[in-house]
C-alpha positions in Angstrom: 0.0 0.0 0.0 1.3 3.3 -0.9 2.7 5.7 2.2 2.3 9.6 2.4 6.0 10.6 2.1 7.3 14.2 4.3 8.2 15.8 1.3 5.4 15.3 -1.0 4.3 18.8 -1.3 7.7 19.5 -2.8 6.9 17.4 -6.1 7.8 14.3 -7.8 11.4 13.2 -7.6 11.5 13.0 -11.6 11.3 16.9 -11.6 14.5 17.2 -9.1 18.0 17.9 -11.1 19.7 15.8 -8.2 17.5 12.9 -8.9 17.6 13.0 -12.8 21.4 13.2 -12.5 21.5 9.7 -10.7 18.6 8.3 -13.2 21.2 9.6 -16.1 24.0 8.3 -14.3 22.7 4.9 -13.9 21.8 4.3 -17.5 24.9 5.3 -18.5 26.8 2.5 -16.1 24.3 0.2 -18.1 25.2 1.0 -21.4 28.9 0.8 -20.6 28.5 -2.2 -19.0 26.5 -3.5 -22.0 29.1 -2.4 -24.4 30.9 -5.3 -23.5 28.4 -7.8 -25.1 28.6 -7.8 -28.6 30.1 -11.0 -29.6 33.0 -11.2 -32.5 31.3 -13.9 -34.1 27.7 -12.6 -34.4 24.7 -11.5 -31.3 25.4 -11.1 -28.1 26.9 -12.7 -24.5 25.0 -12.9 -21.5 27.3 -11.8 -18.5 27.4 -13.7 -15.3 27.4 -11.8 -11.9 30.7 -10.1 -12.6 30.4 -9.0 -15.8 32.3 -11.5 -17.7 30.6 -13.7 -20.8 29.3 -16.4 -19.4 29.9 -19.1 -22.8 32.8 -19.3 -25.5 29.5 -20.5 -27.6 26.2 -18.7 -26.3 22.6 -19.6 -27.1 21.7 -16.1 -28.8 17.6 -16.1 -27.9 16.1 -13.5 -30.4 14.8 -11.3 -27.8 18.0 -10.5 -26.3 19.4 -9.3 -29.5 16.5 -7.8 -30.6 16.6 -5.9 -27.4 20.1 -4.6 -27.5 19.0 -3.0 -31.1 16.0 -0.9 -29.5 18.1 0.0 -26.3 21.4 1.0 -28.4 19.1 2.8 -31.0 18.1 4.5 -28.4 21.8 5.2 -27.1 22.2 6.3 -30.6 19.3 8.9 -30.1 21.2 10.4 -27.3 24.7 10.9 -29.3 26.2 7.8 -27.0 29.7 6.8 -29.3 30.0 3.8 -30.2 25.8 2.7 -30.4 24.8 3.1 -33.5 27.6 -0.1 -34.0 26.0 -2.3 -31.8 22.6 -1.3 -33.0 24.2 -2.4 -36.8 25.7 -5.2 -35.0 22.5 -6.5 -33.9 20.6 -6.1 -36.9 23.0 -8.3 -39.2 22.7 -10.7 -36.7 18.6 -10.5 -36.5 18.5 -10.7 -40.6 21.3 -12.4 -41.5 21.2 -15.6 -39.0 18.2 -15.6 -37.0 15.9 -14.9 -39.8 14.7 -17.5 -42.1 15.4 -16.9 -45.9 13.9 -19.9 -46.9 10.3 -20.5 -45.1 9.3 -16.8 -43.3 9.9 -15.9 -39.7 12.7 -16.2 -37.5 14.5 -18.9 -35.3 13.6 -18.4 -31.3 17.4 -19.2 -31.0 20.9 -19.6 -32.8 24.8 -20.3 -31.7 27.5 -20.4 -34.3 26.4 -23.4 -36.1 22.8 -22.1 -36.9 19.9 -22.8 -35.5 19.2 -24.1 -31.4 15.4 -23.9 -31.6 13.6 -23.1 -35.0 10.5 -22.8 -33.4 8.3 -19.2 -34.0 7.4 -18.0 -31.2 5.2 -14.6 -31.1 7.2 -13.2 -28.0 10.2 -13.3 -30.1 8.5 -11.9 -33.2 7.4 -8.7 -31.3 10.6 -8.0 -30.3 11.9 -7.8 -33.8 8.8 -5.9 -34.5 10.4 -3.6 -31.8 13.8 -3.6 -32.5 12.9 -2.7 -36.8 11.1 -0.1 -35.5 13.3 1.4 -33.3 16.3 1.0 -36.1 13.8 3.1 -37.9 14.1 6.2 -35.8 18.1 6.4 -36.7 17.6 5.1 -40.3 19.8 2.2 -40.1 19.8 0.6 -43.4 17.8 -2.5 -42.7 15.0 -1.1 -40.8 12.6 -0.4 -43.5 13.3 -4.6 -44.8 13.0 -5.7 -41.6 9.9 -4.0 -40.8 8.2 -5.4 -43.8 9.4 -8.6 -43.5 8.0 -9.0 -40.0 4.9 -7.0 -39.8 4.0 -9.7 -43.0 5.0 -12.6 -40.8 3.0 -11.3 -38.4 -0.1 -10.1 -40.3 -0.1 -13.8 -42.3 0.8 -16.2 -39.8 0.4 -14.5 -35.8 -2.4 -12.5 -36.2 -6.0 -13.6 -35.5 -8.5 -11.5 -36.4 -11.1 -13.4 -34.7 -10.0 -12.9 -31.4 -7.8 -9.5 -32.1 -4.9 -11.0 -30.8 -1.8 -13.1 -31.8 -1.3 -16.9 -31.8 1.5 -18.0 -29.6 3.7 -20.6 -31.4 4.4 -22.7 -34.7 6.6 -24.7 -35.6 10.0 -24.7 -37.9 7.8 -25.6 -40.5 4.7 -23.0 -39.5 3.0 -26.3 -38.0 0.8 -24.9 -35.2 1.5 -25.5 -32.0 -2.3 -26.3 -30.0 -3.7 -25.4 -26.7 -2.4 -21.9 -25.7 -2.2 -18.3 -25.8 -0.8 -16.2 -23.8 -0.9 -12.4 -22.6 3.0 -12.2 -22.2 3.5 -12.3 -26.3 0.3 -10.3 -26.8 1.5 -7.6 -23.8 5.1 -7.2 -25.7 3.3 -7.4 -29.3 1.2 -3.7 -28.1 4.7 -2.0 -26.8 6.0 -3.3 -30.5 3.4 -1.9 -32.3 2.8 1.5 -31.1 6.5 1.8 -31.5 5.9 0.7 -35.1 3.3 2.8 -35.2 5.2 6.1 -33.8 8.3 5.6 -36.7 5.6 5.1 -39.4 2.2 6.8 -39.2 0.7 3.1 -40.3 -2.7 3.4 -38.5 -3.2 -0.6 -38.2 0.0 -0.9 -35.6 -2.2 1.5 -33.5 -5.5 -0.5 -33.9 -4.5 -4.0 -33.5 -2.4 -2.9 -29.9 -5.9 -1.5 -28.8 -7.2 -4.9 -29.8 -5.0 -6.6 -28.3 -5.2 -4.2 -25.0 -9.0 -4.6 -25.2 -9.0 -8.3 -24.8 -6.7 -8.7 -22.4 -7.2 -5.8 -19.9 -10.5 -4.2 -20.4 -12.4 -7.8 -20.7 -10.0 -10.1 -19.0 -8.3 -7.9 -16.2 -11.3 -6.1 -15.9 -13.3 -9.7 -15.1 -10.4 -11.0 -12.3 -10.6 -8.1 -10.1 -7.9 -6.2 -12.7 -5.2 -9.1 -12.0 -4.0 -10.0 -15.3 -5.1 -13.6 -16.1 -1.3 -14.8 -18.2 -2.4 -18.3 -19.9 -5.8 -19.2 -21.8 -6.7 -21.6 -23.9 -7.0 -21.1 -27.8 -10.0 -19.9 -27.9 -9.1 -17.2 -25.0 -10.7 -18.4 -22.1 -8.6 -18.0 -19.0 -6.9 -21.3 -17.8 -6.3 -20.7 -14.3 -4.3 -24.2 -14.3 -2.0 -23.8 -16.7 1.9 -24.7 -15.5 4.3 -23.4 -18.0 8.3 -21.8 -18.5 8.7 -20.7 -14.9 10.6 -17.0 -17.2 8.4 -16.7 -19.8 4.8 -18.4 -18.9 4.6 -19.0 -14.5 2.0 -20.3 -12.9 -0.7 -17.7 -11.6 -0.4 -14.4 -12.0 2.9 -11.9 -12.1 2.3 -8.5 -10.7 5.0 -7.0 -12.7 2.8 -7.5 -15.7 0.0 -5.7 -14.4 2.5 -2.8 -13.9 3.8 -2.8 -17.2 0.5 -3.0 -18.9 -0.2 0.1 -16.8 2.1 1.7 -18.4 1.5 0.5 -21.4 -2.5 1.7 -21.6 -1.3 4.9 -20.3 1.2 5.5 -23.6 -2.0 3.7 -26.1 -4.3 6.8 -24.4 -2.0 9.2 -25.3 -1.2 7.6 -29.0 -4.6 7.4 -29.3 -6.1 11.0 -29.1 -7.2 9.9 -25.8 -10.1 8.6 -27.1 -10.9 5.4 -25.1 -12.0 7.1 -22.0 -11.3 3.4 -20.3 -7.8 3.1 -20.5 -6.8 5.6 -17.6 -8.6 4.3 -14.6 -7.5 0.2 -16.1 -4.3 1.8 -15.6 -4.4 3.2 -12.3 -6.1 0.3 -11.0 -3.8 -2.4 -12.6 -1.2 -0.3 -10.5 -3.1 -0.2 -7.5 -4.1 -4.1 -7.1 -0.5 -5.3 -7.9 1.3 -3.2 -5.3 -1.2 -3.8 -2.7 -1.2 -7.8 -3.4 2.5 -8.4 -5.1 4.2 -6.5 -2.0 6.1 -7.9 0.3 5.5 -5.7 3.4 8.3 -8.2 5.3 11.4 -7.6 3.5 10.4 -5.2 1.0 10.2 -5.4 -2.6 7.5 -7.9 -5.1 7.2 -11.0 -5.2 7.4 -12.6 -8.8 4.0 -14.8 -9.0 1.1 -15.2 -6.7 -1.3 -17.6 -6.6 -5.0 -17.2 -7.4 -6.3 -16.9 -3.9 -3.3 -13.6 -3.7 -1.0 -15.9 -2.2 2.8 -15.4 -2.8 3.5 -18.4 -5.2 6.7 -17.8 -6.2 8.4 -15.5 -3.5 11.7 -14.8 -5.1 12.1 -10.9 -6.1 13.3 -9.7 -9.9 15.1 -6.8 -11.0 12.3 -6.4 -14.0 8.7 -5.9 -12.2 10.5 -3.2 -10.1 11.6 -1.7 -13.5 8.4 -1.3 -14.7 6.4 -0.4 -11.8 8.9 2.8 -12.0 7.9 3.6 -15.5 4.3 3.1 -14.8 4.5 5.5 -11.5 6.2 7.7 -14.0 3.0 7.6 -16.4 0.4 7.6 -13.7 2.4 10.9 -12.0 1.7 12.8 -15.3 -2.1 11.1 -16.3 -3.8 10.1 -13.1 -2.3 11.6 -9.9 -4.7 10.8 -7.6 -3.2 7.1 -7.8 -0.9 7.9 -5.1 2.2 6.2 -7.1 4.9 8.8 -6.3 5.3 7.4 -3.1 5.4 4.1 -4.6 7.9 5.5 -7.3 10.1 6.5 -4.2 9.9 3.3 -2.6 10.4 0.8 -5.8 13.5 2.6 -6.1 14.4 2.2 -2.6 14.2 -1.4 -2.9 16.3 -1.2 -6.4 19.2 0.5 -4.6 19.4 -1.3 -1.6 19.1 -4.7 -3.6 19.3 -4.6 -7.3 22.3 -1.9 -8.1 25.4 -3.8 -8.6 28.0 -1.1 -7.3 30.5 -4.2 -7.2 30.8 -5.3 -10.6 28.3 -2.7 -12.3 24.6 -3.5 -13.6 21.3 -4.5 -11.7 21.4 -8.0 -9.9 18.8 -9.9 -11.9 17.1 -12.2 -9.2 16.6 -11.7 -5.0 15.4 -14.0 -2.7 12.8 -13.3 -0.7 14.6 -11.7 2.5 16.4 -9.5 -1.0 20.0 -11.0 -0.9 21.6 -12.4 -4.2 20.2 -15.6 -5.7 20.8 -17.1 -9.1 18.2 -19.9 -9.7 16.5 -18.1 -12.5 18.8 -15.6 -13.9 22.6 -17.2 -13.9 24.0 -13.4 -14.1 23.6 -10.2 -16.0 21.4 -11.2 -19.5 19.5 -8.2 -19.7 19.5 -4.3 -20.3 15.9 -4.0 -21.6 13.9 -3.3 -18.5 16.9 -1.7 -16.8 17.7 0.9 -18.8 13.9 1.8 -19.4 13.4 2.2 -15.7 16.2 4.6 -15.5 15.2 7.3 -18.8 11.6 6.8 -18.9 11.0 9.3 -15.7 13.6 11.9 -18.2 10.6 12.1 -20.7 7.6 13.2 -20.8 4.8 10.0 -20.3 3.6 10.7 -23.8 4.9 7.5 -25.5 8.0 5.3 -26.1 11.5 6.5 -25.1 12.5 6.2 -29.1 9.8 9.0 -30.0 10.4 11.3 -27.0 14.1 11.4 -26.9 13.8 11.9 -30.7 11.1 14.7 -30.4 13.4 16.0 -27.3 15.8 16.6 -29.9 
């Protein structure tokens, strides 16, 4: 539950120079600490804890390097040397070996001998959604084929227009893969298509995210008391049973998804016109229900999953639902006040500093146990800028859209 803070008559901290100094100063320890990943031979290395790559021959997932392109594009948007290389770096790499010439789509992962898993998943396809579009905002060269290459993947083969949402997986072969869908692919596909829609004008990137954002918040959310139901059946009824990937698809719910989808309505309202009067208070009560149930007023900080009765499922802490509870506090400062979320900005950061910075070895530590000290059960070591970085420039920028279109607009 959020607490009245002493100094809340003096303004949010995102409008204090001594606080943006520290936000600026901790993305740039990220990208220098991500600097360090490209990999000679194509993609990326994960880091373990001390900042070393962790394999002489990594597993490149898609979504990592798809995520290094947005974040370094986005680098490259604020004159940082050296970016716009790893954004071209990553971008070879996404159409030269983890796309697939021959039958459409791209491979979930690759090493240095080709494919790991050819499957096609839709989580990894909206992050090359997201990553062509962001290349688009500093005109790298592949951008505009990339972008048409997966928005037709993902028009022919993801998107169902019966249900206004994307299938989950297919085989190397575009086999379907039965019995699931799943809001985490669906949640990432709106952030990639607003973005697509900010670089082009295209209205359909705008439609089909408030499709998508329609289904699963207004009518889903708003049916479970505005938890976010993750796993359904294929026909989109909620499948409160469902065991999955404990990273990509846990059991229950995960309150760090209601807090980025808060964010995320907040920016489709204001791409929108603020037309659909509904997003706003969806927002603020996504916001509101995963604090008050996902917090652990023990040791501080959220637990990953909970359980349907709002029991702490799995109790372990992550770097990333603390990351995007701070951009959605960010969004809900500017939109919907009343919300109470600057004291909850205050204190999410709290928790990141006193658990999550890495001031050893540089970086956020990626996993906690409950009590907050290190753990490694999920998260071997440092994999991951996406969510880190966002946390730290989204409360720069005005709440108005994605960090690619405001730091561009910023000029």
């Amino acid at each position: 539950m959020s607490q009245v803070t002493p100094d809340a008559a003096l303004g949010d901290w995102a409008s204090r120079p001594a606080h943006r100094a520290w936000l600026a100063d901790r993305a740039d320890e990220l990208f220098a600490l991500f600097e360090r990943t490209p990999n000679p031979r194509g993609g990326f290395s994960e880091l373990d804890r001390r900042g070393e790559p962790l394999a002489d021959n990594p597993v490149r997932p898609i979504h990592a390097t798809a995520r290094m392109a947005h974040c370094f594009a986005i680098g490259t948007l604020l004159g940082r040397p050296g970016a716009p290389e790893i954004v071209d770096h990553a971008m070879e790499f996404l159409w030269r070996r983890h796309r697939d010439a021959a039958r459409g789509g791209y491979f979930w992962s690759v090493d240095d001998t080709g494919p790991v898993d050819a499957a096609r998943q839709a989580y990894g396809h909206a992050f090359v959604l997201l990553a062509a579009a962001s290349a688009t905002t500093v005109g790298h060269p592949l951008a505009a084929p990339m972008l048409a290459d997966i928005s037709e993947v993902i028009d022919t083969r993801f998107w169902e227009p019966a249900h206004g949402a994307s299938a989950e997986e297919f085989g190397p072969d575009w086999t379907p893969v039965p019995g699931y869908r799943g809001q985490n692919a669906n949640m990432h596909l709106t952030e990639a298509l607003m973005a697509a829609f900010e670089a082009t004008g295209e209205r359909l990137y705008l439609d089909r995210a408030e499709s998508i954002a329609d289904l699963v918040i207004r009518r889903s959310a708003g049916a479970a008391g505005w938890r976010v139901p993750e796993h359904y059946t294929e026909d989109w009824q909620v499948d409160r049973g469902y065991q999955g990937n404990e990273m990509f698809r846990p059991a229950g719910t995960t309150p760090g998804h209601a807090l980025e989808w808060s964010r995320l309505l907040l920016q489709l309202w204001c791409l929108g016109g603020r037309r659909l009067d509904w997003l706003p208070g969806a927002a603020a009560a996504l916001f509101e229900r995963a604090m008050a149930l996902g917090w652990d007023e023990a040791h501080g900080g959220l637990f990953y999953t909970l359980d349907w009765e709002d029991r702490p499922l799995r109790r372990m802490k992550l770097w990333w639902p603390h990351c995007e509870g701070i951009g959605a506090a960010h969004f809900l400062n500017a939109h919907v006040p009343a919300a109470g979320a600057e004291a909850d900005y205050r204190r999410l950061w709290g928790v990141v500093s006193r658990a999550f910075l890495d001031r050893r070895h540089g970086g956020w530590q990626e996993e906690c146990a409950e009590d907050l000290t290190p753990a490694f059960t999920l998260f071997p070591g440092k994999a991951d800028i996406y969510h880190a970085l966002q946390a730290c420039l989204i409360p720069l920028y005005p709440a108005t859209a994605s960090l690619t279109r405001v730091i561009a607009e910023a000029g």
